[in-house]
N, C-alpha and C positions, 0 to 999 in steps of 0.2 A: 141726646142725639145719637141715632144707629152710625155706626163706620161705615155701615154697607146697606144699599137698598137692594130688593130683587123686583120681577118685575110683580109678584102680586101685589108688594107694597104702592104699586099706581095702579092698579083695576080698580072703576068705580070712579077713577076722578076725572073731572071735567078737563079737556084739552085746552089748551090756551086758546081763547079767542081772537088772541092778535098773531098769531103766530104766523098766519098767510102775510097779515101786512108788513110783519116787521121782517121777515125772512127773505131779505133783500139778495140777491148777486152780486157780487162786490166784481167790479174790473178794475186793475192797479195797471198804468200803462208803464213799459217801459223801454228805457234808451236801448237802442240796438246794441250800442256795446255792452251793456248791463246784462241783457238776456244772450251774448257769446258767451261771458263768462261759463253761467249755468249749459247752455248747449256744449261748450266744451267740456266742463265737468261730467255732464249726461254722455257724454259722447266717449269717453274713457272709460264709466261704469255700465254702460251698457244700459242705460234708462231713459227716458223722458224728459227734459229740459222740467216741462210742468208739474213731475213729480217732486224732480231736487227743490223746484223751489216751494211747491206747498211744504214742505219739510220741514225746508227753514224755517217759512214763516209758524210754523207749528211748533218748532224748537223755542223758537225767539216768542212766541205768546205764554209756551209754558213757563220761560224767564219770568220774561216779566208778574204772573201771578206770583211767583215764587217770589219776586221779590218786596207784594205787594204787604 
């Protein structure tokens, strides 16, 4: 198995056919107090409330592969 693809290692192959259906939006709703948190954290670094949190959740899924 390679450590590393580039992109010609994918020219030539077929695209996923489900790729439109399965490639959903995800909305995560949340408590007002929940999303100050992050507005306050955004709001000290000088960012985006929606940045900090896709982050986290970015942080927190590489966890958990890591700990699969």
């Amino acid at each position: 198995m390679k450590a590393e693809y580039s992109l010609s290692d994918f020219n030539g192959i077929m695209k996923n056919p489900f790729y439109d259906k399965l490639n959903k939006e995800v909305v995560v709703p949340l408590r007002r107090d929940v999303y100050q948190v992050f507005a306050s954290i955004a709001e000290q670094n000088g960012e985006d409330p929606e940045k900090i949190m896709r982050r986290c959740l970015a942080d927190y899924a590489k966890k958990l592969q890591e700990h699969e």
